[in-house]
C-alpha positions in Angstrom: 126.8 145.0 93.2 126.4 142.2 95.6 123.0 139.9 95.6 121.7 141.3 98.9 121.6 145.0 98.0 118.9 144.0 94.8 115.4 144.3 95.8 113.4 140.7 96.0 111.6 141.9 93.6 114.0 142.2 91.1 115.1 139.5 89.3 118.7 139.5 87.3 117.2 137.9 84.1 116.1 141.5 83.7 112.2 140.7 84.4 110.6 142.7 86.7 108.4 140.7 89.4 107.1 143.3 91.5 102.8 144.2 91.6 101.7 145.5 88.2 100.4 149.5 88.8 98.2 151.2 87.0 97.7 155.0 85.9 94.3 154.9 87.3 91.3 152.7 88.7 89.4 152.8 85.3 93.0 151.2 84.0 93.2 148.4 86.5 89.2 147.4 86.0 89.8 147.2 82.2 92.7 145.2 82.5 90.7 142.8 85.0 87.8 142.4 82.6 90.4 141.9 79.6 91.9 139.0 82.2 88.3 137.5 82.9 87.6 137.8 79.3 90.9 135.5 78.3 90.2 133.0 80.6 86.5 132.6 79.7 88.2 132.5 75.9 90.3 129.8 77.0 87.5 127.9 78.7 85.2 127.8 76.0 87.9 126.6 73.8 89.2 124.3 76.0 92.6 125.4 75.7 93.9 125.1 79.5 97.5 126.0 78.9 98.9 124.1 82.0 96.6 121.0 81.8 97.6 120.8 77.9 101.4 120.8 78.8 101.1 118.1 81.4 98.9 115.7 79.1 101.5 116.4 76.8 104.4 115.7 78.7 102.5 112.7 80.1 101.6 110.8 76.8 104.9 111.0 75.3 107.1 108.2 75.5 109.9 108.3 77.5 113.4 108.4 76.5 115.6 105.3 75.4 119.3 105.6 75.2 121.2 103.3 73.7 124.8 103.1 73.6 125.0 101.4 70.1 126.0 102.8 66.6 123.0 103.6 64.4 122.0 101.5 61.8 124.2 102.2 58.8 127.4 103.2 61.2 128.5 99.8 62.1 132.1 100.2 60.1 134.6 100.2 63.1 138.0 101.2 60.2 137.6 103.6 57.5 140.5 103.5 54.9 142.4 106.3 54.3 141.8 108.0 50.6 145.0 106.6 48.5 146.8 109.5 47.1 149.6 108.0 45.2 152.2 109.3 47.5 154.3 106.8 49.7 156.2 107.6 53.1 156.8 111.0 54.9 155.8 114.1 54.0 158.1 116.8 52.1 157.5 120.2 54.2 157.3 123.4 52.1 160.6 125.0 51.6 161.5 128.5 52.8 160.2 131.5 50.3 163.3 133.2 48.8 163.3 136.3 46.8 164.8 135.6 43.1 163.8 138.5 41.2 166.0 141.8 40.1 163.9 144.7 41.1 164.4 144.5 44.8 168.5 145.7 45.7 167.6 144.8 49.4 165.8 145.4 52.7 166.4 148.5 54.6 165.0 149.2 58.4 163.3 152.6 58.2 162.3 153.0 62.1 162.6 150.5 64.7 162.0 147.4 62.9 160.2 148.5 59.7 161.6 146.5 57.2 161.1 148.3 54.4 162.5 147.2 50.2 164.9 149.1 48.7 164.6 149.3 44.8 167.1 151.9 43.7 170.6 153.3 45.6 168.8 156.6 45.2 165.9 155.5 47.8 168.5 153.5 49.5 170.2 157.0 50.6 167.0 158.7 50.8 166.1 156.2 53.8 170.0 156.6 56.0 169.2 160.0 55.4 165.7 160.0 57.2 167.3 157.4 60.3 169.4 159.6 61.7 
């Protein structure tokens, strides 16, 4: 769907911004008075939603960016942790099997690698290959 066939008054943050319709006329006088009622509420309270924000946003101090460390982060080298072990590395070796249950590895379909543990099974799986 391309932007021009949505109507105006449909946003695509999923709100709907079109005129707010009512069952009936008794419905849309009730929901006047409740309006009237709230913003005699906020009156008397002084709670002016819009006015509070702007004093808000106008008594706060403005932003200061600084481009220094905070206090307590001035280190500019942090030594590595000494673990007792001098010059390169030693990579892990290659897992080999050393046990004497396991005769081998035979290929049941494609490239199922499956272990062979007796010359029994080992026969059993040609047989189902072919």
């Amino acid at each position: 769907m391309t932007m021009h066939l949505a109507h105006p008054s449909i946003t695509l943050n999923g709100r709907y911004k079109g005129r707010k319709k009512f069952k009936n006329a008794a419905e849309a006088q009730r929901a006047r008075e409740l309006d009237e009622s709230w913003k005699e509420l906020q009156k008397k309270w002084g709670v002016e939603a819009e006015e509070r924000k702007r004093k808000r946003a106008l008594s706060a101090e403005t932003l200061d960016y600084k481009l220094t460390a905070p206090a307590g982060r001035e280190t500019r080298h942090i030594a590595s942790r000494d673990t007792g072990h001098s010059g390169a590395v030693k990579t892990k070796g290659i897992p080999q099997y050393t046990g004497t249950k396991i005769i081998g590895i035979g290929t049941m379909h494609k490239s199922n690698a499956v272990p062979i543990f007796s010359d029994e099974q080992a026969v059993a799986i040609s047989n189902m290959r072919r």
